[in-house]
C-alpha positions as CSV (number, residue, x, y, z in Angstrom):
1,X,0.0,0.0,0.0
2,X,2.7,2.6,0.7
3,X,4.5,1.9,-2.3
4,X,1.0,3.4,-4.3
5,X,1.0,5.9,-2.2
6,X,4.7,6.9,-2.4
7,X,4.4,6.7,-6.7
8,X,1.2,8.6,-6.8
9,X,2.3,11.1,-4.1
10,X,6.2,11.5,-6.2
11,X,3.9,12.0,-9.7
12,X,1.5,14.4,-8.0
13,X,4.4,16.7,-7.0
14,X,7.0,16.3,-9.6
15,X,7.0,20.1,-11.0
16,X,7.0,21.8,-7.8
17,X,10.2,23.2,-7.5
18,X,9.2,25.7,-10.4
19,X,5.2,25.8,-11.6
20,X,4.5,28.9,-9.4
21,X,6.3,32.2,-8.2
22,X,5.9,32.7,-4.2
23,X,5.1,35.7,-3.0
24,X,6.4,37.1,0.4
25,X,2.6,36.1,1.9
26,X,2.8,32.6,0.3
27,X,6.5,31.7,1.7
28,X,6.4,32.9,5.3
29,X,2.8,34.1,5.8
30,X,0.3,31.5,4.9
31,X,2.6,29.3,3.7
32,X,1.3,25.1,3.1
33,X,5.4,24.0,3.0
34,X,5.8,22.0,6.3
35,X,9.1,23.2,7.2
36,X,7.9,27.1,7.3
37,X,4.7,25.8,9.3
38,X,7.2,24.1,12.4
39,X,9.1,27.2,12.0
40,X,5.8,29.6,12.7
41,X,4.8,26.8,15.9
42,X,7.9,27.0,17.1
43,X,8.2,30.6,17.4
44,X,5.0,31.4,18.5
45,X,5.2,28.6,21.1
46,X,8.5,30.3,22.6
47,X,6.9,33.9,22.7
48,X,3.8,32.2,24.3
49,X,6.4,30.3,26.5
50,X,7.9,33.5,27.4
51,X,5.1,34.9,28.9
52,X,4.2,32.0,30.5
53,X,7.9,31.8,32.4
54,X,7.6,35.8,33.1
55,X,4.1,35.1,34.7
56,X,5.4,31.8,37.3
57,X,8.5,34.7,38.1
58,X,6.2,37.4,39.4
59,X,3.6,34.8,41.2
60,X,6.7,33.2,42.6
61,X,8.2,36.3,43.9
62,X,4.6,37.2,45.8
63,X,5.2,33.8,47.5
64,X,8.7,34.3,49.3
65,X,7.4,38.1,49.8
66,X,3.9,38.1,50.8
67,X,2.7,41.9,50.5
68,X,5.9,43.4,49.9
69,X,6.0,46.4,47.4
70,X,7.6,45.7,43.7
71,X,8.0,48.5,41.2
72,X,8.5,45.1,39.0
73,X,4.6,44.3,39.9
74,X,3.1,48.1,39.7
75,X,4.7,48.2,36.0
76,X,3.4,45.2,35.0
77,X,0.7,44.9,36.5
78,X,-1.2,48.1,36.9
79,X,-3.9,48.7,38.8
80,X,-3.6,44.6,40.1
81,X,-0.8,46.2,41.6
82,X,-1.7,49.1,44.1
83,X,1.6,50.6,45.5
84,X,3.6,47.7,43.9
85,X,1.7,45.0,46.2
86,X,0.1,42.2,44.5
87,X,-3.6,41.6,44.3
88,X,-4.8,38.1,45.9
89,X,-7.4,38.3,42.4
90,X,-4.5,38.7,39.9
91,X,-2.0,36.1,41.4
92,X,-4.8,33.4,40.7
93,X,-5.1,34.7,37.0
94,X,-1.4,35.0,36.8
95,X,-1.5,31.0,37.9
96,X,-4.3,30.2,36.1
97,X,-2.7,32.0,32.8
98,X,1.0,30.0,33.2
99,X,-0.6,27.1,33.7
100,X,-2.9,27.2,30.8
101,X,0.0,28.4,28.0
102,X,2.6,25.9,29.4
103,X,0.3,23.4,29.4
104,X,-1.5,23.9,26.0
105,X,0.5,26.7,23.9
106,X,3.6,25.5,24.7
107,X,4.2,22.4,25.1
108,X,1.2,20.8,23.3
109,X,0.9,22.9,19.7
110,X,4.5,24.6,20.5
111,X,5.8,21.1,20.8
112,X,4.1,18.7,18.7
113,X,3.7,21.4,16.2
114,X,7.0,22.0,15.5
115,X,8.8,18.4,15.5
116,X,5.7,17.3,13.9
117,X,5.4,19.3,11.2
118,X,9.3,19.7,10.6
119,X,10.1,15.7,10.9
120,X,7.3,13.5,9.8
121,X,7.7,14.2,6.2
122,X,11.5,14.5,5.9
123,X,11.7,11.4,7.9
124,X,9.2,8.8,6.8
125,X,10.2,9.9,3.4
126,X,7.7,12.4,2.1
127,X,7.3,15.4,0.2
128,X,4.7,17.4,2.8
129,X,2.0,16.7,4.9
130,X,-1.1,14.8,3.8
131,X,-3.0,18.0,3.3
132,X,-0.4,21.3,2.9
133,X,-3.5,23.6,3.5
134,X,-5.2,21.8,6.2
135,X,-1.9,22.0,7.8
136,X,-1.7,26.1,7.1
137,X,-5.5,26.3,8.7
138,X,-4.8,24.4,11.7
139,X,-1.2,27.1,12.4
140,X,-3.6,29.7,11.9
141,X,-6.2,28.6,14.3
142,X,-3.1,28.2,16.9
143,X,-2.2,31.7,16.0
144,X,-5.9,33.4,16.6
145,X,-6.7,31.0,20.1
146,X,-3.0,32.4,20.6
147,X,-3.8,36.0,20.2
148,X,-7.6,35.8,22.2
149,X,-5.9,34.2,25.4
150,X,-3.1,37.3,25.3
151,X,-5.9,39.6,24.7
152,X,-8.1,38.3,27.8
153,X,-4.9,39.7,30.0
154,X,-6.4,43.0,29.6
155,X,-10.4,42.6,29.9
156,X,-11.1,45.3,32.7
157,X,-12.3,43.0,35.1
158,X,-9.1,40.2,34.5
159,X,-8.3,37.6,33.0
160,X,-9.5,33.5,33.8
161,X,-8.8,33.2,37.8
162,X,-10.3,29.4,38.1
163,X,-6.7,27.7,38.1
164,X,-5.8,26.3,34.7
165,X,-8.3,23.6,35.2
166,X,-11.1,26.0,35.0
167,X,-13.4,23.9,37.8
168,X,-16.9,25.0,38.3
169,X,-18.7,26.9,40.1
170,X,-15.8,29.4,39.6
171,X,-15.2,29.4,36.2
172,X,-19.5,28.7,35.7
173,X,-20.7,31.6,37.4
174,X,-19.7,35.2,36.4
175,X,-20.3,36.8,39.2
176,X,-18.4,34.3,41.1
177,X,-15.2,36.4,41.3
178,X,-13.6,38.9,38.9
179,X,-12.1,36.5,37.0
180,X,-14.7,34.6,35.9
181,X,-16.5,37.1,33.6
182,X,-15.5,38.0,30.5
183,X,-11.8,36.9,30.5
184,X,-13.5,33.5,31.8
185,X,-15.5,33.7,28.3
186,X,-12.2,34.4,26.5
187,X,-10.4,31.2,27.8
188,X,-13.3,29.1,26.7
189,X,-13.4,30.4,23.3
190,X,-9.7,30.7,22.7
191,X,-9.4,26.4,23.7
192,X,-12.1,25.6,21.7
193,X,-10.1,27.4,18.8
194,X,-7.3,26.0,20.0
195,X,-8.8,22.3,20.4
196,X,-10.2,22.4,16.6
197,X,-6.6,23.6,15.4
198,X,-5.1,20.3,17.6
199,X,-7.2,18.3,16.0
200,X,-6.7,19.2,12.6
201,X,-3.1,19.0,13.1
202,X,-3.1,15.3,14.2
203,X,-5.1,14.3,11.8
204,X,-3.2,15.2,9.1
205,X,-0.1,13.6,10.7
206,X,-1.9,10.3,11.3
207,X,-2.5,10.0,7.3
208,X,0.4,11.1,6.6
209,X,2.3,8.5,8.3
210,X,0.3,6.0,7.5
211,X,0.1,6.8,3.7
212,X,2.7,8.8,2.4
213,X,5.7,6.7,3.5
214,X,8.9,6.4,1.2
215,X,9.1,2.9,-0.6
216,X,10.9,0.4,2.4
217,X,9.9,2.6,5.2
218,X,7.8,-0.2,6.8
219,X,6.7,0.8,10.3
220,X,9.4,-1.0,12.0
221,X,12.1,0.9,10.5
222,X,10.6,4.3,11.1
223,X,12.6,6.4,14.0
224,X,11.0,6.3,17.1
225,X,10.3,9.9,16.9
226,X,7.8,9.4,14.3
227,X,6.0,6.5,16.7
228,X,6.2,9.5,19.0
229,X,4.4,11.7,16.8
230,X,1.7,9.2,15.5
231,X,0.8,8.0,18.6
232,X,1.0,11.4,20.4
233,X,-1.6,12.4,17.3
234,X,-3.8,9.3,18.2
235,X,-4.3,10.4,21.6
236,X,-5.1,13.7,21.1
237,X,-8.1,12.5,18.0
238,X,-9.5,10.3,21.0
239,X,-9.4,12.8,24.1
240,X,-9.3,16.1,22.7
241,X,-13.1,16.3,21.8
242,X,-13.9,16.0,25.3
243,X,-12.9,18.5,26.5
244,X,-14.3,20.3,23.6
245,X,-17.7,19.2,24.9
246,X,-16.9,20.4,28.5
247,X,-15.8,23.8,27.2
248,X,-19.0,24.4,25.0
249,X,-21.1,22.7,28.1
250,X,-19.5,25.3,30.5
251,X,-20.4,27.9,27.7
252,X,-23.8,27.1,28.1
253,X,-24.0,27.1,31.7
254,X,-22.4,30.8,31.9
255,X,-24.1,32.6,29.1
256,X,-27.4,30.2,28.4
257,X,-29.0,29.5,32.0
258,X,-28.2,25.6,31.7
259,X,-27.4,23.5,34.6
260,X,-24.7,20.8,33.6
261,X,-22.3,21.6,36.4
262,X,-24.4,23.4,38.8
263,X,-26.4,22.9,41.7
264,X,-28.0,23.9,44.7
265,X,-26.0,27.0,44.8
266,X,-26.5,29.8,47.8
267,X,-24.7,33.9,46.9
268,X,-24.7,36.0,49.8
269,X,-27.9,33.6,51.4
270,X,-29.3,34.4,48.0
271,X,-30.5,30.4,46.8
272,X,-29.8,30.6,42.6
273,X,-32.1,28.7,40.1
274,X,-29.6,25.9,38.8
275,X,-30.6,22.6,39.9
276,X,-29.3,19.0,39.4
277,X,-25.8,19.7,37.7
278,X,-23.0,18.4,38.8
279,X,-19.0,20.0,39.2
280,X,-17.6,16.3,39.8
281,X,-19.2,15.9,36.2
282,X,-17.0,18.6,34.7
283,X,-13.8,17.3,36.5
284,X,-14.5,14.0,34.6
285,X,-14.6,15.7,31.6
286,X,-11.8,17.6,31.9
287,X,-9.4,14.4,33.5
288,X,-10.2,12.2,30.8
289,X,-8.8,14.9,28.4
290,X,-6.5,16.3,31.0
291,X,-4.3,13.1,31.8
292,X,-4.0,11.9,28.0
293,X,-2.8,15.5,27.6
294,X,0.3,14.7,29.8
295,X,1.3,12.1,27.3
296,X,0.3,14.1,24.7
297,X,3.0,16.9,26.0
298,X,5.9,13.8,26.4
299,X,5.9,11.5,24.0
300,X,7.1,13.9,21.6
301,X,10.0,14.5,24.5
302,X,10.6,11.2,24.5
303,X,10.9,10.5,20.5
304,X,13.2,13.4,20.2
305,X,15.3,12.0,23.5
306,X,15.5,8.5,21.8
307,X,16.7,10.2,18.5
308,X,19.0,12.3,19.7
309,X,20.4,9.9,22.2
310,X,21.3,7.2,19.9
311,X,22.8,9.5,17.2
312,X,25.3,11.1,19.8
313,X,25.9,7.7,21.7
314,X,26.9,6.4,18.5
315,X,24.8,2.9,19.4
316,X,22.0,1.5,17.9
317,X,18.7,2.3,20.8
318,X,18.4,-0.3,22.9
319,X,15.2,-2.2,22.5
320,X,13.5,-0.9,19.3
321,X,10.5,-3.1,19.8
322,X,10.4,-2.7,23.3
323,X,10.3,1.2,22.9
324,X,7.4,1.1,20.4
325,X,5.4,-1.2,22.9
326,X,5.5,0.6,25.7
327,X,4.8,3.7,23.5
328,X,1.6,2.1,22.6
329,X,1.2,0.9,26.0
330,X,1.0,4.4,27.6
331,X,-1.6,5.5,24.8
332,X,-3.9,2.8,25.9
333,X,-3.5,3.1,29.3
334,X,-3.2,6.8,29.6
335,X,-7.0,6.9,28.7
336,X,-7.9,4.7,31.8
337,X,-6.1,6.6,34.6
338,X,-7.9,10.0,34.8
339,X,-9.4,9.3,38.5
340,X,-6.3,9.5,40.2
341,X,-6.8,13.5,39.9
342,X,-9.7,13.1,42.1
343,X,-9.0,10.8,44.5
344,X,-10.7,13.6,47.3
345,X,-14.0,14.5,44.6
346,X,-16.3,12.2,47.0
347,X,-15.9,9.5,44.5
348,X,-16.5,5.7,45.6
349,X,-13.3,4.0,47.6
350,X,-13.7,1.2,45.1
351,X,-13.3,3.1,42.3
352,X,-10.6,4.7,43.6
353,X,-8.5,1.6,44.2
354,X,-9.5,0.7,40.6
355,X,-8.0,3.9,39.3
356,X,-4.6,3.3,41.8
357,X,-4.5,-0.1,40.0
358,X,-4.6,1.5,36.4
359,X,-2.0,3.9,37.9
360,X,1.0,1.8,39.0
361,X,0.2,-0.1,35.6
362,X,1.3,2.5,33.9
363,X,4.6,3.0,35.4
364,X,5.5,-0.3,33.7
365,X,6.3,1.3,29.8
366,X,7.7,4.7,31.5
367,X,9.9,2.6,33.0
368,X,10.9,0.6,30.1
369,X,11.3,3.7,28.2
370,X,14.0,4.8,30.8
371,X,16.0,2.1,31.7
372,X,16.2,1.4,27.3
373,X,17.6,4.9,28.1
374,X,20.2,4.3,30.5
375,X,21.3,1.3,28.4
376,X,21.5,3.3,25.4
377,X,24.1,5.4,26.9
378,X,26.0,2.3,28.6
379,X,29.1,2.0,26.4
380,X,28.3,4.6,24.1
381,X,31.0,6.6,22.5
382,X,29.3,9.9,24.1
383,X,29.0,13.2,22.2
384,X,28.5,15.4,24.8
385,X,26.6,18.4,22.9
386,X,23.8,20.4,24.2
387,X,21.1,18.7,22.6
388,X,22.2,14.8,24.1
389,X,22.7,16.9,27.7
390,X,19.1,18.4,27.6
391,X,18.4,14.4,26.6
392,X,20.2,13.3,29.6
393,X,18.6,15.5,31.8
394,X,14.9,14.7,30.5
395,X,15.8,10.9,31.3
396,X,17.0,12.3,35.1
397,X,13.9,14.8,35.7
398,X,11.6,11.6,34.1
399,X,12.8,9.7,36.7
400,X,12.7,11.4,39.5
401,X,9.1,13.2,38.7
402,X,8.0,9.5,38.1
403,X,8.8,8.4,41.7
404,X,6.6,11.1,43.2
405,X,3.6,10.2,40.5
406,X,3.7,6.5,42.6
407,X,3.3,8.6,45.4
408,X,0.4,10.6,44.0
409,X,-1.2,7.2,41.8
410,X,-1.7,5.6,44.9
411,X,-5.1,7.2,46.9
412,X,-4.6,6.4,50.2
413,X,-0.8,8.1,50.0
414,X,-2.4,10.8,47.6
415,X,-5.1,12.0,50.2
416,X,-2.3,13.2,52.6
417,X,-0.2,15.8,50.1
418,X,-3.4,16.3,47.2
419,X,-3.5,19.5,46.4
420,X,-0.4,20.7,48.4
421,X,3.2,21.9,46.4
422,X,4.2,18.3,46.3
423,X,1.4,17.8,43.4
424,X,2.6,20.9,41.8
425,X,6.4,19.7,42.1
426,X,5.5,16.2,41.1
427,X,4.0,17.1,37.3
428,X,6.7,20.1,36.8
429,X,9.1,17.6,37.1
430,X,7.7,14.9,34.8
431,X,5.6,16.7,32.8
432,X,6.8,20.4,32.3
433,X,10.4,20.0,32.8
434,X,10.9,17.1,31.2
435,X,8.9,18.6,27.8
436,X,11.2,21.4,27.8
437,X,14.4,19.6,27.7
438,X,12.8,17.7,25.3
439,X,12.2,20.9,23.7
440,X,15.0,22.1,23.9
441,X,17.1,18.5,22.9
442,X,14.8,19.2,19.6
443,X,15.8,22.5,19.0
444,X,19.4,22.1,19.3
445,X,19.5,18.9,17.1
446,X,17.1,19.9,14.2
447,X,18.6,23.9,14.2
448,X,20.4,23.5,11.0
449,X,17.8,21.3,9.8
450,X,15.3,23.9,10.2
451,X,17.6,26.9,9.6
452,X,19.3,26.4,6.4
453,X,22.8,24.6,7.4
454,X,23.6,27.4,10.3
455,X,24.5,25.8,13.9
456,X,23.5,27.0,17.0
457,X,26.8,28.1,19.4
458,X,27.8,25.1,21.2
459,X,29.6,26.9,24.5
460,X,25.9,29.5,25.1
461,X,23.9,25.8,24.6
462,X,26.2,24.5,27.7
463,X,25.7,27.4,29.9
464,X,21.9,27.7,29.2
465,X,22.0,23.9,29.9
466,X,23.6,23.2,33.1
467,X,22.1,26.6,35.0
468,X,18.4,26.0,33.8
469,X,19.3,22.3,34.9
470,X,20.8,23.3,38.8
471,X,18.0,25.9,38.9
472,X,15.4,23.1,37.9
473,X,15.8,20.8,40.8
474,X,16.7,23.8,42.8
475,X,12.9,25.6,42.6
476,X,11.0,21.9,42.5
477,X,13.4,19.8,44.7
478,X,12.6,21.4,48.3
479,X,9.1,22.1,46.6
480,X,8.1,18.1,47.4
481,X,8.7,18.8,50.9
482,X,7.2,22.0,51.5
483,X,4.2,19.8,50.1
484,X,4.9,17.2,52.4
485,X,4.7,19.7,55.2
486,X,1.1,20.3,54.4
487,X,1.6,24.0,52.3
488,X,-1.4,24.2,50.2
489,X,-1.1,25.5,46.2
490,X,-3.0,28.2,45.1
491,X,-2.9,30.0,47.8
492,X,-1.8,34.0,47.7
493,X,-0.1,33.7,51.1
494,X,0.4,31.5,53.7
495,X,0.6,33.9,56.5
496,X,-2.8,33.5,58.1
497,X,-0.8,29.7,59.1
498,X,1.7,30.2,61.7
499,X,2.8,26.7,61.3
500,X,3.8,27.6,58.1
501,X,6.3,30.6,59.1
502,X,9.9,28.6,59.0
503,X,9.3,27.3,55.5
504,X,9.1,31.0,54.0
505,X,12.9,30.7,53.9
506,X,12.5,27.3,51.5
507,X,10.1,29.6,49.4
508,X,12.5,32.5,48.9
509,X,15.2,29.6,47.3
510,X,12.9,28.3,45.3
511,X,12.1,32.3,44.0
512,X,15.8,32.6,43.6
513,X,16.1,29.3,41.7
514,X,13.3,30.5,39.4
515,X,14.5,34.0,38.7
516,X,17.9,32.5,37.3
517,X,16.1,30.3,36.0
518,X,14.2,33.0,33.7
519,X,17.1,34.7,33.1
520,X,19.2,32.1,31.7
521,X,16.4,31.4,29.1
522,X,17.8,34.8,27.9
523,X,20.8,32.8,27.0
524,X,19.0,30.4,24.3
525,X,16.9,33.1,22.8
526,X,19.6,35.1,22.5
527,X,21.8,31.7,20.9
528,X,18.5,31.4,19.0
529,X,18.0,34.6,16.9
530,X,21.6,35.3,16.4
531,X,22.1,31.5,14.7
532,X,19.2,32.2,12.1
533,X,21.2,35.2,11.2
534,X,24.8,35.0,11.8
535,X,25.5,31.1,12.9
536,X,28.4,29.4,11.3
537,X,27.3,26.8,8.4
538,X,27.4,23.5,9.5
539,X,28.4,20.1,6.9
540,X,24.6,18.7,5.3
541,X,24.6,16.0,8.0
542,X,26.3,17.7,11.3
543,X,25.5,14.7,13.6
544,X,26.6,12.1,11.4
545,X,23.1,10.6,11.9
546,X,20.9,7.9,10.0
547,X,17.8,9.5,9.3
548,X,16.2,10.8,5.5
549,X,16.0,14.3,6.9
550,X,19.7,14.6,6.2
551,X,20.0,13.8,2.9
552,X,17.9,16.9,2.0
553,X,19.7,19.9,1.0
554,X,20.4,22.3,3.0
555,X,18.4,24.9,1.2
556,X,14.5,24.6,2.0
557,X,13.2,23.4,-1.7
558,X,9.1,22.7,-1.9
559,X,9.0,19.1,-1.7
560,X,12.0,18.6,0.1
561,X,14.4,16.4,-2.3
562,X,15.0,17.4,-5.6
563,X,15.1,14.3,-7.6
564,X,13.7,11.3,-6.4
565,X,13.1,10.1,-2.7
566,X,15.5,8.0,-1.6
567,X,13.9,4.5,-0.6
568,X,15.1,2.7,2.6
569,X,16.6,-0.5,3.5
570,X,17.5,-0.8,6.6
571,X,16.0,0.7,10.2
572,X,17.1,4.2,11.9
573,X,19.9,3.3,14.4
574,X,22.7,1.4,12.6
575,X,25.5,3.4,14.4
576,X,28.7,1.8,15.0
577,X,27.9,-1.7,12.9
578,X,30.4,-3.6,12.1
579,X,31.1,-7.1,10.1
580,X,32.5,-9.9,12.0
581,X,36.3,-8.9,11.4
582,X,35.4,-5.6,13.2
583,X,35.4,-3.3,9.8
584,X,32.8,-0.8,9.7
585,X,29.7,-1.5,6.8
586,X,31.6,2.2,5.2
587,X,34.9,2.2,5.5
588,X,36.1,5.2,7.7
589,X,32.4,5.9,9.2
590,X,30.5,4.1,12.0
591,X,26.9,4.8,10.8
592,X,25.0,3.8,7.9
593,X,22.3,6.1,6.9
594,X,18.6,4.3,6.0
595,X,19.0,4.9,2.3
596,X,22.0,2.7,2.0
597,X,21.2,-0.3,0.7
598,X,22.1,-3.7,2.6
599,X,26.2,-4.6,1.7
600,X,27.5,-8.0,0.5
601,X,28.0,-10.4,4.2
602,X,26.2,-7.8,5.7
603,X,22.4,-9.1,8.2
604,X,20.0,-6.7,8.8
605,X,19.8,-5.7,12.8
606,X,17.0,-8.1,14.3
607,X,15.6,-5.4,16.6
């Protein structure tokens, strides 16, 4: 079947290197070319990111200085600032805010946007995506739910203030607090823009993968980066409309006098009309979406990591098979494991030991995933550049966020620390940390894919590495046991708890960690814009890797190679293969890229 697809697909395309003149609007604008697309994700999903990291900074500093005056603050935040001191109603929308871009804008569309976009076709083999413009549509539609969640910053009365899992009644009732009026209305209307543009996305990266695959590229010889991708998409076709339908159900609560998620609800002694809705309703909704979304934020972390490791470890990945499984594993399973966010919602103890069950299942494939890691790197001839030390460190932040989540999976432990800092340090960890560095592993790797050839400066990658790595575990190491000493999240201050008064040291470390943090991000975009512009020009195939996408030249061309795709022989990770005398396949080089057919003597890897 993919060897139709591939001929039809090469004919279709054959004269698109010159049949039409492109215009400034057509190339970098509203461009259908994949590789532009991943380039307009990715830089929208920094500047969103940005935000996002200036936001956690000035919530951050409010919590080691409860009620101190800021110029900082007053600047920024206007009249949410009286005098410089922060606003109990504007810290919730700042957390609600970062939560929601991190979550979503950066790491969902930011991440799986760009690699997607930029990788599945130049590796499986392809010329673009399935559908250019469907593609184009569903940047655009990141771009405008983009541009209404910025805008609902500055709706008089603030911005979303429910936490970034918009529960009810807060975020179902306007006049619950200022936040949930019109900026309330914004968020719901900028996801829904944002879930249709997801959705379009991943389909077209499903049927591209499954259709448009280069002659030999069976599925067991595609990198595991594209299994990322494809199963990443899959989850995200399956979960995403849900909490579509909880976003237009909440809608209709707040602006058409429904009842979904309300009941029995007293204002001021005042009883209110809704009757027979439910809020536990709405957290189902949202968990069913909300814990697929935490795989749908890694995998791609996790592809990239098992790319990028085995390229600069020169060995093949250990466990091929094994890695594919327990990528498919955590697809499955991830859509089974939402009730372990609301172990404390009221909901039956038999249930809840169902849901523990489900949990600890799960920990089964991560774990495969990183002890295949681990043995990747044992023996490995190590190249130690930024983009396999931002691998290195996802595999160490994995890890040690996964050991808390056993914690957390299990509901009698979880009923002790739920909703305290040792949740919010837990899924930094494993989720939002370890996205980054797979982010940034991405970045790093694929520059002079993306950017024409040019490199990104190798000593600026190291320093922005190991300070956003020290100042990583130093914000959301002593976080766990703040947690553990019963320190609530969400809250503006904790000074009303005088049991609480010795751990206001621990909170001015972590703000200390975290501003370095933020500043050392400086360090990358600085590394970032000047490489587009002035980096040195790096050889076609700078890591010495396996893959198609390095066979393209190094000037972007509409439909990526410019005679005939290569067809493939032989999987993604034959580093370091040797014949039985110890000679290398090619003389003088230790890998063998996929479009080299199989050599005289020479046994395809049984992985």
């Amino acid at each position: 079947m993919s060897e139709v697809a591939h001929v039809n697909h090469d004919d279709h395309h054959d004269d698109h290197g010159h049949h039409h003149k492109e215009t400034f609007i057509t190339k970098y604008i509203f461009s259908q070319d994949h590789k532009m697309i991943s380039k307009q994700y990715l830089i929208t999903g920094l500047i969103m990111g940005f935000i996002g990291i200036a936001m956690s900074l000035l919530f951050r500093m409010q919590l080691a200085w409860p009620g101190e005056s800021f110029g900082i603050f007053e600047a920024v935040l206007g009249k949410w600032a009286p005098d410089g001191v922060m606003d109990a109603d504007i810290y919730l929308a700042l957390v609600t805010i970062h939560g929601t871009l991190m979550v979503f804008f950066v790491l969902t569309q930011g991440l799986s946007g760009t690699f997607s976009n930029l990788l599945i076709p130049l590796q499986i083999g392809a010329r673009d995506m399935a559908s250019g413009f469907m593609n184009m549509v569903s940047y655009w539609m990141f771009f405008v739910s983009s541009v209404i969640m910025i805008i609902s910053l500055f709706v008089e009365a603030g911005p979303a203030a429910a936490g970034w899992t918009i529960y009810p009644p807060l975020s179902a009732l306007p006049m619950a607090q200022p936040g949930s009026g019109m900026g309330m209305t914004l968020w719901l209307v900028s996801m829904a823009i944002f879930i249709a543009s997801s959705l379009l996305g991943s389909l077209n990266y499903i049927v591209t993968v499954i259709n448009l695959r280069t002659k030999g590229m069976s599925m067991t010889r595609l990198p595991l980066t594209i299994w990322a991708f494809f199963v990443t998409a899959i989850i995200g076709v399956v979960s995403f409309p849900v909490l579509l339908s909880a976003a237009l159900l909440l809608i209709m609560d707040r602006s058409f006098g429904t009842s979904f998620f309300l009941s029995d609800i007293f204002i001021q002694g005042e009883v209110l009309h809704y009757q027979g809705g439910s809020p536990v309703l709405y957290e189902h909704l949202f968990w069913f979406l909300g814990h697929p979304e935490v795989y749908i934020v890694l995998l791609p972390a996790l592809g990239i990591t098992s790319e990028v490791m085995s390229t600069n470890a020169r060995k093949p990945i250990f466990g091929y098979r094994a890695m594919v499984a327990s990528i498919l594993a955590i697809a499955f399973l991830s859509t089974i494991v939402w009730g372990h966010h609301m172990f404390v919602s009221g909901m039956n103890p038999f249930l809840g030991s169902v849901f523990t069950f489900t949990t600890l299942l799960i920990a089964i494939p991560s774990a495969v995933k990183a002890f295949n890691y681990i043995t990747t790197l044992w023996k490995g001839n190590l190249q130690l550049n930024p983009a396999m030390l931002f691998s290195i460190g996802l595999v160490s932040t994995f890890i040690t966020g996964g050991l808390t989540g056993i914690i957390l999976g299990d509901s009698t432990l979880d009923i002790n620390v739920h909703d305290t800092y040792f949740v919010v340090a837990h899924f930094h960890l494993v989720m939002g940390i370890s996205a980054l560095y797979g982010m940034f592993a991405g970045i790093y790797h694929w520059f002079p894919k993306m950017f024409q050839g040019r490199m990104m400066n190798k000593n600026l990658g190291y320093v922005h590495f190991w300070i956003t790595a020290v100042c990583a575990y130093g914000v959301f190491f002593p976080m766990h046991f703040v947690g553990m000493a019963g320190v609530p999240r969400r809250y503006y201050e904790n000074t009303a708890f005088p049991m609480f008064d010795e751990l206001t040291n621990v909170q001015v470390l972590m703000t200390v960690f975290a501003l370095i943090a933020g500043l050392a991000q400086l360090i990358f975009v600085y590394n970032f814009i000047s490489s587009i512009f002035y980096g040195k020009k790096g050889p076609i195939n700078p890591w010495s890797s396996n893959t198609l996408e390095w066979t393209t030249p190094q000037e972007h061309i509409h439909g990526n190679w410019p005679g005939e795709i290569p067809h493939v022989y032989r999987w993604a990770y034959d580093y370091s293969k040797t014949y039985e005398n110890g000679e290398y396949i090619i003389a003088g080089q230790d890998f063998v890229p996929q479009n080299v057919p199989l050599q005289e003597n020479e046994e395809e890897l049984n992985h």
